[in-house]
C-alpha positions as CSV (number, residue, x, y, z in Angstrom):
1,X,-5.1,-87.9,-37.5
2,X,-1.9,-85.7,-38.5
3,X,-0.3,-83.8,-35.9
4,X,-4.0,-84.1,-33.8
5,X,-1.9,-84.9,-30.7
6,X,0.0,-82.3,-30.5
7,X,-2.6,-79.6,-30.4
8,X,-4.1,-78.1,-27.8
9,X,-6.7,-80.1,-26.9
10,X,-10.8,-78.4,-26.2
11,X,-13.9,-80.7,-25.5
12,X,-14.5,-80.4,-29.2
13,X,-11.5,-82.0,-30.4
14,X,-11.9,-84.6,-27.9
15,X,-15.7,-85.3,-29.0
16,X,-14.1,-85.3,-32.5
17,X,-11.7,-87.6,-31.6
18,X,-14.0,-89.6,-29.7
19,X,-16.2,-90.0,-32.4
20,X,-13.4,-91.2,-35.1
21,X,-12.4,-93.9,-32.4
22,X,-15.9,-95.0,-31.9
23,X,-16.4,-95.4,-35.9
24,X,-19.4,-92.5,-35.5
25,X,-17.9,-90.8,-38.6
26,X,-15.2,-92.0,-40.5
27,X,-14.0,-88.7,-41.6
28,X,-14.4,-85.3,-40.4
29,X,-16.1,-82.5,-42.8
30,X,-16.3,-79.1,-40.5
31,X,-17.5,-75.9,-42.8
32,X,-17.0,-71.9,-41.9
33,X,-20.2,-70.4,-43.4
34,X,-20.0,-66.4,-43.3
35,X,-22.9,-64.4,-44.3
36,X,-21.4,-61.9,-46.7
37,X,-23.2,-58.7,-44.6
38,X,-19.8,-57.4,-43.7
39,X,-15.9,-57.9,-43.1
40,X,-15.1,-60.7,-41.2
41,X,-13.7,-59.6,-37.5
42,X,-11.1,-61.5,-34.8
43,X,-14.0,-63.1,-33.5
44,X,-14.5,-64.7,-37.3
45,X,-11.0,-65.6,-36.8
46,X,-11.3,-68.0,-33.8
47,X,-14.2,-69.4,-35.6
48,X,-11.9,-70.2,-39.0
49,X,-9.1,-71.4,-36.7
50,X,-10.9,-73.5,-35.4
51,X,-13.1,-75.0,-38.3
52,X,-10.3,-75.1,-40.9
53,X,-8.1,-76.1,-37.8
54,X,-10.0,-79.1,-36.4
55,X,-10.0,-80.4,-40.3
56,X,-6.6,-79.8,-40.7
57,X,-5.4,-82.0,-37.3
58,X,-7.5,-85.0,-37.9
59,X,-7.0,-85.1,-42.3
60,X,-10.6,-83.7,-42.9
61,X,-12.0,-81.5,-45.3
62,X,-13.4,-77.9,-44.2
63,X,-16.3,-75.9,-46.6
64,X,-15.8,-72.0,-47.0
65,X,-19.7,-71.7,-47.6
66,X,-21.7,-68.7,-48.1
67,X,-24.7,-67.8,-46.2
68,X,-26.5,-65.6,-48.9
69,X,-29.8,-65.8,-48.3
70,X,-30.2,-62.3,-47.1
71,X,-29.3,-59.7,-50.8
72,X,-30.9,-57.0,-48.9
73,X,-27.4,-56.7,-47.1
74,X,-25.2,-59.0,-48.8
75,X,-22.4,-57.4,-51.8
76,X,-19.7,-59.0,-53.6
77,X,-17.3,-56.8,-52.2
78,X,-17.9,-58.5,-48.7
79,X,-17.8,-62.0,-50.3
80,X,-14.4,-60.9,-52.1
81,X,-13.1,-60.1,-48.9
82,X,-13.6,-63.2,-46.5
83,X,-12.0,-65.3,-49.3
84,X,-9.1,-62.7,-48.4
85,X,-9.1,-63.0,-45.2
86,X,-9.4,-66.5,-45.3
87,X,-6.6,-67.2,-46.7
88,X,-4.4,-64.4,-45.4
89,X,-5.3,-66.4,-42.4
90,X,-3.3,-69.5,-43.8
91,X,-6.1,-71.3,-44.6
92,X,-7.1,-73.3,-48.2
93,X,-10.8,-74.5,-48.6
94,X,-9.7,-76.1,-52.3
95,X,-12.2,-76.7,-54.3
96,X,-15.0,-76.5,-51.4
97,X,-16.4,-73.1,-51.9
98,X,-20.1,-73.3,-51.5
99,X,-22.8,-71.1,-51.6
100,X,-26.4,-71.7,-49.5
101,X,-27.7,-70.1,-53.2
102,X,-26.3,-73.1,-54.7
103,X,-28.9,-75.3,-52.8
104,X,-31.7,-73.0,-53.6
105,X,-33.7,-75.4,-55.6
106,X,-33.0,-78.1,-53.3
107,X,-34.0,-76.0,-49.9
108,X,-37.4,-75.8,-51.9
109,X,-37.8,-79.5,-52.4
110,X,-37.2,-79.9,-48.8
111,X,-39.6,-77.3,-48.1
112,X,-42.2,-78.4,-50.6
113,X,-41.7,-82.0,-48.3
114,X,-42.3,-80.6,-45.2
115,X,-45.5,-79.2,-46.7
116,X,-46.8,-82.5,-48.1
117,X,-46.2,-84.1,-45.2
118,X,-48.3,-81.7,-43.1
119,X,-45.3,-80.3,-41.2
120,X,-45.5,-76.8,-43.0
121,X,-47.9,-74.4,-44.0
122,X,-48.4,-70.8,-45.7
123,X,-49.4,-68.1,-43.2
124,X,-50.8,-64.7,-43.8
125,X,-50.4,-62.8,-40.8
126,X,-48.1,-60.0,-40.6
127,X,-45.0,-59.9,-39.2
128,X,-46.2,-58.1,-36.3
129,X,-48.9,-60.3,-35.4
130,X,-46.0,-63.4,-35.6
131,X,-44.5,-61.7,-33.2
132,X,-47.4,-60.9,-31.4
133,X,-49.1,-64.5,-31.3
134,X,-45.5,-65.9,-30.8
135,X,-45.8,-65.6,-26.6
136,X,-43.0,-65.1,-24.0
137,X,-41.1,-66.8,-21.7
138,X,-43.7,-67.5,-19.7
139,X,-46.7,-67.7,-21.6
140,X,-47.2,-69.9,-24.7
141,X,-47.8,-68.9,-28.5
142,X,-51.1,-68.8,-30.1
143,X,-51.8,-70.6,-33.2
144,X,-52.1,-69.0,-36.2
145,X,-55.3,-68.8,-38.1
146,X,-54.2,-70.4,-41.1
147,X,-52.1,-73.1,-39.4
148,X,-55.1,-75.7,-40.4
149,X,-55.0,-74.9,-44.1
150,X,-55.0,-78.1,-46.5
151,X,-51.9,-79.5,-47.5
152,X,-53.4,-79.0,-51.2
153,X,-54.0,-75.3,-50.0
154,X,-50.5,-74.9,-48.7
155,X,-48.9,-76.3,-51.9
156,X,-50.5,-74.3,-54.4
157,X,-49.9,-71.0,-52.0
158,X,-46.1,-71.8,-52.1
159,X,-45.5,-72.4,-55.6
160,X,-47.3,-69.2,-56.1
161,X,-44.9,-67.5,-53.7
162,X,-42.1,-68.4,-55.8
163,X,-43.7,-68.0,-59.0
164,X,-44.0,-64.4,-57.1
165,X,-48.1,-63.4,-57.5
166,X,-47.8,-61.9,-53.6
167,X,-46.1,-58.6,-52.2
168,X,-43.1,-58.9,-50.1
169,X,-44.8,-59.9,-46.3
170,X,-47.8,-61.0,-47.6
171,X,-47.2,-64.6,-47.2
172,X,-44.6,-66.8,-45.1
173,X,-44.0,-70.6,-44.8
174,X,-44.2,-71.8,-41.3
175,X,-42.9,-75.3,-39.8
176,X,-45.6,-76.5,-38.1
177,X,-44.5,-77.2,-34.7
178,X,-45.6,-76.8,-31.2
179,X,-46.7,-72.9,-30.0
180,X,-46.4,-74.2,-26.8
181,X,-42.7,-75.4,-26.7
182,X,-40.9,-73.8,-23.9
183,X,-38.4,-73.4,-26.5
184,X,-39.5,-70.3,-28.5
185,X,-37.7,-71.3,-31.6
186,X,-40.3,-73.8,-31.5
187,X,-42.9,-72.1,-31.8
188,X,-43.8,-72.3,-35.6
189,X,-40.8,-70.4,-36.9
190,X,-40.5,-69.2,-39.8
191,X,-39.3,-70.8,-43.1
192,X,-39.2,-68.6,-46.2
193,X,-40.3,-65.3,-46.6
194,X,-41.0,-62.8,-49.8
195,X,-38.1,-60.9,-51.3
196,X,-38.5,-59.1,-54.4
197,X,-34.8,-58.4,-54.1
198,X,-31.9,-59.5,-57.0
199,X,-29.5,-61.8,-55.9
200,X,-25.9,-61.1,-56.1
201,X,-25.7,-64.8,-57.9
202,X,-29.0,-66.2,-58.9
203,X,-30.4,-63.0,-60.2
204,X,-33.6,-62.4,-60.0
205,X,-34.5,-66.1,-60.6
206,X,-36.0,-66.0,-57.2
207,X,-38.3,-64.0,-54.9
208,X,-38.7,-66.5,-51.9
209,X,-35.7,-66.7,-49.5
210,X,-35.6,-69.1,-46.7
211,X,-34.7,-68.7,-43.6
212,X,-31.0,-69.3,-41.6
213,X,-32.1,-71.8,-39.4
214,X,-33.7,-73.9,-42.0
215,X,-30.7,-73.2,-44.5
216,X,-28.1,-74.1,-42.2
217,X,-28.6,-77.5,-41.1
218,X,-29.8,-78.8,-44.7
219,X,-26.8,-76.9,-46.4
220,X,-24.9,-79.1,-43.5
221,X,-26.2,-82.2,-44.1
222,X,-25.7,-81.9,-48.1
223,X,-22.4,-81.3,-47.9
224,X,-21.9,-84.2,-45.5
225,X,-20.4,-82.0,-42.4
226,X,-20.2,-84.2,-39.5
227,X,-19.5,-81.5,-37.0
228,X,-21.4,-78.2,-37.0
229,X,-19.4,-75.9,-34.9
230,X,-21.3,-72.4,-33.8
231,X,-21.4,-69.7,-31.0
232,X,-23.5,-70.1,-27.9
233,X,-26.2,-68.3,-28.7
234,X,-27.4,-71.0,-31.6
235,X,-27.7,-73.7,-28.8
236,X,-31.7,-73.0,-28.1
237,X,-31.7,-73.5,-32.0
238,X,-30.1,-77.0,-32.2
239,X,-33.5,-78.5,-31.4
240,X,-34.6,-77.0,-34.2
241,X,-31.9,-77.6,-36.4
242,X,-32.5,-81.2,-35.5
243,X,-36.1,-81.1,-35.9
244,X,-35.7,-80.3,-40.1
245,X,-32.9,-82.9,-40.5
246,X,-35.4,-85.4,-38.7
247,X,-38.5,-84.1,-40.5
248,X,-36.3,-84.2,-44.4
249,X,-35.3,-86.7,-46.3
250,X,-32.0,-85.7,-46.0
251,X,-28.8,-88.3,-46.6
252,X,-26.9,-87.4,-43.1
253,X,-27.5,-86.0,-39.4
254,X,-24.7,-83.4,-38.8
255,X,-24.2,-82.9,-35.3
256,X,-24.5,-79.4,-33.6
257,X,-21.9,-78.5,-31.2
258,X,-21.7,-74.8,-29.5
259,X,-18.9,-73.1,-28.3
260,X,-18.2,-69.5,-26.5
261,X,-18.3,-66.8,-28.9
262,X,-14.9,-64.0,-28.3
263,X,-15.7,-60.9,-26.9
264,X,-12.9,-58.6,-26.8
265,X,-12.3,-55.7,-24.8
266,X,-12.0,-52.0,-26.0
267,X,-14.1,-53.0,-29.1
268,X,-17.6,-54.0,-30.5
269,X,-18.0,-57.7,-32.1
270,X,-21.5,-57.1,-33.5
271,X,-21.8,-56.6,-37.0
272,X,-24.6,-54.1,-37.2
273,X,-22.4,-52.1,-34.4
274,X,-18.8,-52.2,-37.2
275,X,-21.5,-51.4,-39.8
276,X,-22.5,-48.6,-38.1
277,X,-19.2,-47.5,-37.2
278,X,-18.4,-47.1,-40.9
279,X,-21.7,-45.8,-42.2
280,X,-21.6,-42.7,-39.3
281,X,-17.8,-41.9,-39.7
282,X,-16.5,-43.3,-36.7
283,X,-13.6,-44.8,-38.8
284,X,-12.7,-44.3,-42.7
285,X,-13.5,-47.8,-44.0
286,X,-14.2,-51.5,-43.3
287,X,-10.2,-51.8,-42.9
288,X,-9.6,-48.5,-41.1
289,X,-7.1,-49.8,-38.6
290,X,-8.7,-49.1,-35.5
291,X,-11.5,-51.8,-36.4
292,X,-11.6,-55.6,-34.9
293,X,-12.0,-56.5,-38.6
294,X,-9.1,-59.0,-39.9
295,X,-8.8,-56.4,-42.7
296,X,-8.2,-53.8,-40.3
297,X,-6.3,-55.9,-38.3
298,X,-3.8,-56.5,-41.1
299,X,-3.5,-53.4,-42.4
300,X,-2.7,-51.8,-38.9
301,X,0.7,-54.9,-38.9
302,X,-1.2,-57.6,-37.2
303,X,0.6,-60.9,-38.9
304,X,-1.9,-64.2,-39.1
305,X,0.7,-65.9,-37.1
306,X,-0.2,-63.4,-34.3
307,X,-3.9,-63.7,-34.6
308,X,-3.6,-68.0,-34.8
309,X,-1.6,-67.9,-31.8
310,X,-4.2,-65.3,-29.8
311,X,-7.1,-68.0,-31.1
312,X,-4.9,-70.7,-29.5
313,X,-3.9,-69.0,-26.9
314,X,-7.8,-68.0,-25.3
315,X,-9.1,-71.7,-26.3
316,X,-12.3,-73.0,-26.5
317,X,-14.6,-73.1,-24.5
318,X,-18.4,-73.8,-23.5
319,X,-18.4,-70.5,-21.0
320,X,-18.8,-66.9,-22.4
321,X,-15.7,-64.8,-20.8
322,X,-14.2,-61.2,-22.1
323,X,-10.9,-61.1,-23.2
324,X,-8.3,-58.7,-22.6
325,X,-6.8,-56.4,-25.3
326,X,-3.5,-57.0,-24.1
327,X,-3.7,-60.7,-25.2
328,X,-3.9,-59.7,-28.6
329,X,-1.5,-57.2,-28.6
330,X,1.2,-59.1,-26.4
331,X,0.6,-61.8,-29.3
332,X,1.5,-59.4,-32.2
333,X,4.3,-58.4,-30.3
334,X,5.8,-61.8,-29.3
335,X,5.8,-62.6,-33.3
336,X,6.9,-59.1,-34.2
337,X,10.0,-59.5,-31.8
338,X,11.5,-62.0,-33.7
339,X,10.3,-61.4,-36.9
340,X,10.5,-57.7,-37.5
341,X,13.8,-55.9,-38.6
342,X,14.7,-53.2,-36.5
343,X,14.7,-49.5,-37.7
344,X,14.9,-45.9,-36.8
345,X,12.3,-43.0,-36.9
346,X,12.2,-40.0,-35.1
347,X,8.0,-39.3,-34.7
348,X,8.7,-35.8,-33.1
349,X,11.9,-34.1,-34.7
350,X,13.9,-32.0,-32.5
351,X,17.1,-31.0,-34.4
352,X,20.5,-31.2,-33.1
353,X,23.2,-29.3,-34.1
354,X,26.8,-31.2,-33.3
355,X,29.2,-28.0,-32.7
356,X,32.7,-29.5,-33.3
357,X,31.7,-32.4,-35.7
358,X,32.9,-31.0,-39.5
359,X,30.6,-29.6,-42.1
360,X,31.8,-31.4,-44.9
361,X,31.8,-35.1,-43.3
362,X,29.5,-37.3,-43.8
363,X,30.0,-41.1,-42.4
364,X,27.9,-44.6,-42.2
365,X,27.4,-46.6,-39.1
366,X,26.5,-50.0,-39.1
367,X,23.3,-50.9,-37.4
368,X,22.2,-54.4,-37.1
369,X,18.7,-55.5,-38.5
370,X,18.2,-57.6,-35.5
371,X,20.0,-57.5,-32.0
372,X,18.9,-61.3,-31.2
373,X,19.6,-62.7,-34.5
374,X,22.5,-62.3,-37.1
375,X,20.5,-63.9,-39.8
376,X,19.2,-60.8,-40.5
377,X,22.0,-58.7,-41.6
378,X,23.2,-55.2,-41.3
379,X,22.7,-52.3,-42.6
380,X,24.6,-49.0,-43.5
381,X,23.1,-45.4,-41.3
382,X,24.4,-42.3,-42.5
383,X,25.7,-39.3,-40.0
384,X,26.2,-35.9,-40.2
385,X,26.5,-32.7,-38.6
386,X,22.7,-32.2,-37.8
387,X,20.3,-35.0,-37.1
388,X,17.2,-35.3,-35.4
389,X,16.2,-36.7,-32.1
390,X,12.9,-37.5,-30.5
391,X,11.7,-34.2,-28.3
392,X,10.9,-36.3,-25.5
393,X,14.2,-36.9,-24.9
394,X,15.5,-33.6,-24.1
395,X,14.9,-31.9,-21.4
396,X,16.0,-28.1,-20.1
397,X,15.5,-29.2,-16.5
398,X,15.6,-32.8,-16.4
399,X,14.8,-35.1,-12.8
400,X,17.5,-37.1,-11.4
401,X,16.7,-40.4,-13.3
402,X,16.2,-38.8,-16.6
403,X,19.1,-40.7,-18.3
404,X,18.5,-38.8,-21.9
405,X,19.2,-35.9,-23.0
406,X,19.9,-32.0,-20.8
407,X,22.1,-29.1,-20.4
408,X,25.4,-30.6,-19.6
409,X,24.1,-34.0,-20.2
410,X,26.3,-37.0,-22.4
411,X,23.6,-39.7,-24.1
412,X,24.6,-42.0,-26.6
413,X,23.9,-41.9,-30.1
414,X,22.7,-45.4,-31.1
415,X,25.6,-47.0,-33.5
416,X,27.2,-43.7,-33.6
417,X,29.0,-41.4,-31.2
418,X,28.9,-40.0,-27.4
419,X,27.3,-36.8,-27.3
420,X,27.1,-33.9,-24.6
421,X,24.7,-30.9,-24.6
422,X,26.3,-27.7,-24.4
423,X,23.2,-25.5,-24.9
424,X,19.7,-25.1,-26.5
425,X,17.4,-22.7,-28.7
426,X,13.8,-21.4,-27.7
427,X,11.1,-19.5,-29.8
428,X,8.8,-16.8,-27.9
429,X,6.6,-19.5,-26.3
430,X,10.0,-20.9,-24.6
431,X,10.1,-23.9,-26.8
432,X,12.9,-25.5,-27.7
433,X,13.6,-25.1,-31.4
434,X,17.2,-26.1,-31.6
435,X,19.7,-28.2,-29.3
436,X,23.9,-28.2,-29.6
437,X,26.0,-30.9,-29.1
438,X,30.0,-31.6,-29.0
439,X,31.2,-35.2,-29.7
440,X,34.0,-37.0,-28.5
441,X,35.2,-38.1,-31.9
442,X,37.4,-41.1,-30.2
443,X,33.9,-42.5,-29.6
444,X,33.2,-44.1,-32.5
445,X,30.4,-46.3,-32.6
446,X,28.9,-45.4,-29.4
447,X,32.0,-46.9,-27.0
448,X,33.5,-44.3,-24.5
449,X,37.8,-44.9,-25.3
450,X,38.3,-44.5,-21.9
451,X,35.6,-47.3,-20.4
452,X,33.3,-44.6,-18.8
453,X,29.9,-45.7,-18.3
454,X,27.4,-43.3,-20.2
455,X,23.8,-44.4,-18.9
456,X,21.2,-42.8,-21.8
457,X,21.0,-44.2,-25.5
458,X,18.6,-42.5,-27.8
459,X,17.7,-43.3,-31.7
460,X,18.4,-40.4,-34.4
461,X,18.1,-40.1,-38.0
462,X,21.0,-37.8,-39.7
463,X,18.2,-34.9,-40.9
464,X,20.3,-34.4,-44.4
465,X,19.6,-38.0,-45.7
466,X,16.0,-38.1,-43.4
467,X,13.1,-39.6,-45.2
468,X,10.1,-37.1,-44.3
469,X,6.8,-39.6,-43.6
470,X,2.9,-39.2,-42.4
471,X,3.1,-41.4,-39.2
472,X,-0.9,-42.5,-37.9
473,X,-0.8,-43.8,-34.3
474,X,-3.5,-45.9,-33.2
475,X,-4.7,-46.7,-30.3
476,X,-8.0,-48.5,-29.0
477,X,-11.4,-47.3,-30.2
478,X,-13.1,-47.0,-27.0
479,X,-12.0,-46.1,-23.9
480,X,-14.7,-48.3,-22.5
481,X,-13.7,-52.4,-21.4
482,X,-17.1,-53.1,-22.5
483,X,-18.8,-50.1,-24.8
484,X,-22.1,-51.6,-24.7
485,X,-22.7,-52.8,-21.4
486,X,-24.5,-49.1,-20.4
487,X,-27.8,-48.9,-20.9
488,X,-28.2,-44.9,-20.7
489,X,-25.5,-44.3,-23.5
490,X,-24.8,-45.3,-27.0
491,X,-21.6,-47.4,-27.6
492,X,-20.4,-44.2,-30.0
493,X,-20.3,-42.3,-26.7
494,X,-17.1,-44.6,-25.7
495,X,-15.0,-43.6,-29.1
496,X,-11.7,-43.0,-27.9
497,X,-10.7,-39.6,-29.3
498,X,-7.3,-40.4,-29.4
499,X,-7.6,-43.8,-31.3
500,X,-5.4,-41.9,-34.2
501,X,-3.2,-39.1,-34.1
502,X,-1.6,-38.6,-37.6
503,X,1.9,-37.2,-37.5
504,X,2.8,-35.5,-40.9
505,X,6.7,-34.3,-40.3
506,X,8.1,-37.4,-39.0
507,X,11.8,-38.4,-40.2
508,X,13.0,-41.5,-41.1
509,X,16.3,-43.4,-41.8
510,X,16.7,-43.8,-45.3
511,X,16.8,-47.9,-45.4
512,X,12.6,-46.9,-45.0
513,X,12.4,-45.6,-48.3
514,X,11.8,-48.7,-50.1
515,X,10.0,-50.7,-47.9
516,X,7.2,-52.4,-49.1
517,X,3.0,-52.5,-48.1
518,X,2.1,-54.2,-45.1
519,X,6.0,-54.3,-44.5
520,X,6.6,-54.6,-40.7
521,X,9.5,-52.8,-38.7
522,X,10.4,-52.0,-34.9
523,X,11.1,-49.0,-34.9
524,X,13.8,-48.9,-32.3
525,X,12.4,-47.4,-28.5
526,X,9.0,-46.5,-30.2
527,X,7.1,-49.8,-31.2
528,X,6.1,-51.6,-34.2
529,X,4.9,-50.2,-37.3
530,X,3.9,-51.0,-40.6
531,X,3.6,-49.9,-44.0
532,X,0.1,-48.5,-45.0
533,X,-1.0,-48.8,-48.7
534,X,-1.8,-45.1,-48.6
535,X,2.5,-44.9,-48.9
536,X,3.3,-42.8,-52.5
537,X,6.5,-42.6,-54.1
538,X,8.7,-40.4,-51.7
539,X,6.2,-40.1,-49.2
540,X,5.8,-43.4,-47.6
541,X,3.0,-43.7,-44.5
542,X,3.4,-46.0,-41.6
543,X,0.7,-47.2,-39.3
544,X,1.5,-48.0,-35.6
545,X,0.6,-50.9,-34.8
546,X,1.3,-51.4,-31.1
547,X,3.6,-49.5,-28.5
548,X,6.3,-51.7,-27.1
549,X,4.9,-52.1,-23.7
550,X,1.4,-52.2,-22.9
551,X,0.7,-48.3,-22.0
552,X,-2.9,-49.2,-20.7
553,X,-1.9,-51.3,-18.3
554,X,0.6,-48.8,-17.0
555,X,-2.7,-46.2,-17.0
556,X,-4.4,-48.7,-14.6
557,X,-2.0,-49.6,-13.0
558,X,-0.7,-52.7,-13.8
559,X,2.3,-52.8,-15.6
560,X,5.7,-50.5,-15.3
């Protein structure tokens, strides 16, 4: 073990550890293996963290290992973008990228094994009647007509399967099991069925496909995993993943261990729900920035350290529990804090005019890059005569506690100068188009010269050097907890229409202009934000990627 005892500790690193001190295994082989359907989402995320993770802590080796046994739905774009994700993560598989297409001939051999030794056999029913014959709950499965076929039967039906003579669903191969099990997996599942589908790596070399549960736990034991980690709902499988490794002549018996699968709130996890989400328009893309996916994730400004430290952070655990947005997002914004330089950007310009402040004079404040931490630097902010101000923080007739901007009201200008309203502009609808200002020019830098204590502090941005920039605010795609727990409406029902608002005139200080994609800033009273690859030369984009305070919780109730 490395640095094993320092890290949290779950009942699967202590049955790993358990295991290395009782000589079971003497090293430990964990794998990740994505089916490349889809983009990989947060709940993918706690799965890598804690497969590459468990490796890491006790000086194992982890496989990034394809599960393409499906090309009806698999594309290389989705297998291109796990390896991305993957390692944007933080992770490394080295040189133990596998595919389940790489054990193709292999699965067969297996297969052809469990034939000759009368524990398989070629079935010609439909895929309805399966499912028909296969029972409930409650009552058992009946057996299929052609369970009783000769082993010589069976073998020359499955070579001719592969050597594809039969239509897609004419034939399947069946483990011959128990239709009575109480255990429906049990119950004759199937094997390997007819594709007559290219494969995004072997071509069309094949036409039979087998089947996850029989791909998995063979795929394990070749590559020698000692630890097959997998969501809760694969633990009425592990009796049949142990029944092929006992039935196969396989080298090893991986273990099977199961663990709660994350379920997030405000979001969907399933990927035929994201899939659906794209295909209808909900969102733009498999990245769009309102999606659970890691790509949208990081291109909204979620860093991996944020997303490690929310997979820490919730654990692991045998029980299935939701989890709270806020988690996340209080994550991103604990690493954010320290790690983001500090900005300004005014989202909804309301221009000021500073009466007795010259024409002709321009000046540079310096701001600092981070209040907590030096290490960052400083930066230069230019002033002038007119600059813009948020319009939230002016008001005509402004409540007691309104410590920003009114009529007869002195705010200060962040870095820069005391200012005091000495009257406004409206248009016909009565809104304010304009506001003037005097300054106190002995109040350089924002300090009153004679000590008094000036209560508001708003950001700015001097509007002659003011970077003009499309601004998208995201919010949460549903407005639902759980957007699939009704059973009279469809999860789509839930889409928050608010999840993006896209600003197109906001202004920005000009130390903006050159920032770089995925480049992550606080922009000072607003939140964090971060630079979207749709930026152009001289017209940069930003996405929000979470408010400064949790504004849901302050909806419901529970925060201030």
């Amino acid at each position: 073990m490395s640095d094993s005892e320092a890290a949290p500790t779950n009942f699967i690193r202590q049955r790993v550890a358990a295991d290395l001190s009782g000589a079971r295994v003497s090293e430990v082989v964990t794998r990740f293996p994505p089916e490349p359907n889809g983009y990989l989402h947060i709940g993918h995320a706690k799965s890598i963290c804690l497969n590459f993770g468990i490796a890491d802590d006790f000086d194992g080796r982890c496989f990034l290992r394809f599960d393409d046994t499906n090309p009806e739905k698999e594309e290389m774009e989705f297998v291109e973008s796990i390896q991305r994700d993957v390692r944007w993560l933080g992770f490394n598989w080295q040189d133990r990228l596998t595919h389940a297409s790489d054990y193709f001939e292999r699965l067969y051999e297996f297969a052809m094994e469990l034939v000759l030794n009368s524990n398989a056999y070629v079935c010609s029913l439909s895929a309805e009647e399966i499912r028909e014959s296969r029972g409930t709950l409650t009552e058992p499965g009946k057996e299929s007509p052609f369970r009783n076929r000769s082993v010589e039967e069976n073998i020359d039906l499955f070579n001719r399967m592969r050597e594809g003579e039969f239509a897609d669903g004419e034939h399947v191969l069946r483990a011959r099991i128990d239709m009575t099990s109480g255990n429906l997996n049990m119950r004759d599942p199937v094997l390997y069925r007819i594709r007559h589908q290219v494969h995004q790596i072997t071509g069309d070399r094949w036409c039979i496909y087998p089947l996850y549960d029989f791909t998995h736990c063979i795929s394990d034991a070749i590559e020698g995993v000692t630890h097959s980690l997998c969501t809760l709902e694969f633990e009425d499988h592990r009796p049949l993943y142990d029944w092929v490794l006992d039935n196969t002549s396989v080298s090893c018996h991986p273990q099977q261990i199961e663990f709660s699968r994350l379920a997030l709130d405000y979001t969907v996890m399933s990927k035929r729900m994201l899939t659906q989400l794209v295909r209808e328009n909900h969102v733009s893309t498999w990245d769009d920035p309102r999606m659970p996916t890691i790509a949208g994730l990081r291109r909204r400004g979620y860093t991996p350290a944020s997303i490690r430290l929310f997979c820490e952070r919730i654990g692991v655990t045998k029980k299935d529990n939701r989890i709270e947005m806020s988690l996340l997002e209080n994550c991103v914004r604990e690493d954010l804090e320290s790690s983001a330089p500090r900005r300004m950007a005014v989202i909804d310009p309301l221009k000021v005019v500073i009466n007795n402040y010259p024409e002709d004079l321009e000046e540079t404040f310096s701001a600092a890059n981070h209040p907590a931490d030096a290490g960052f630097g400083t930066r230069e902010v230019p002033f002038a005569k007119e600059i813009y101000i948020e319009r939230s923080d002016f008001m005509i007739d402004p409540p007691r506690k309104f410590f920003r901007l009114g009529p007869g009201r002195e705010v200060r200008l962040r870095y820069a100068y005391l200012v005091t309203c000495t009257g406004y502009d409206t248009d016909d609808n009565g809104d304010v188009t304009t506001v003037y200002c005097d300054y106190d020019n002995q109040s350089h830098g924002g300090n009153a010269p004679d000590g008094r204590k000036v209560k508001g502090t708003i950001h700015w941005v001097s509007a002659k050097h003011a970077i003009p920039a499309e601004v998208r605010l995201y919010d949460r795609l549903f407005m639902r907890e759980n957007p699939v727990e009704s059973k009279q409406h469809h999860f789509s029902e839930f889409i928050n229409p608010d999840s993006l608002i896209t600003v197109t005139n906001a202004m920005l200080e000009p130390a903006l202009a050159s920032a770089e994609n995925e480049s992550r800033f606080q922009f000072e009273r607003l939140g964090y934000f971060c630079v979207d690859e749709d930026s152009t030369a001289g017209q940069p984009v930003f996405n929000r990627t979470v408010t400064l305070r949790d504004s849901w919780a302050k909806q419901r109730g529970q925060g201030s």
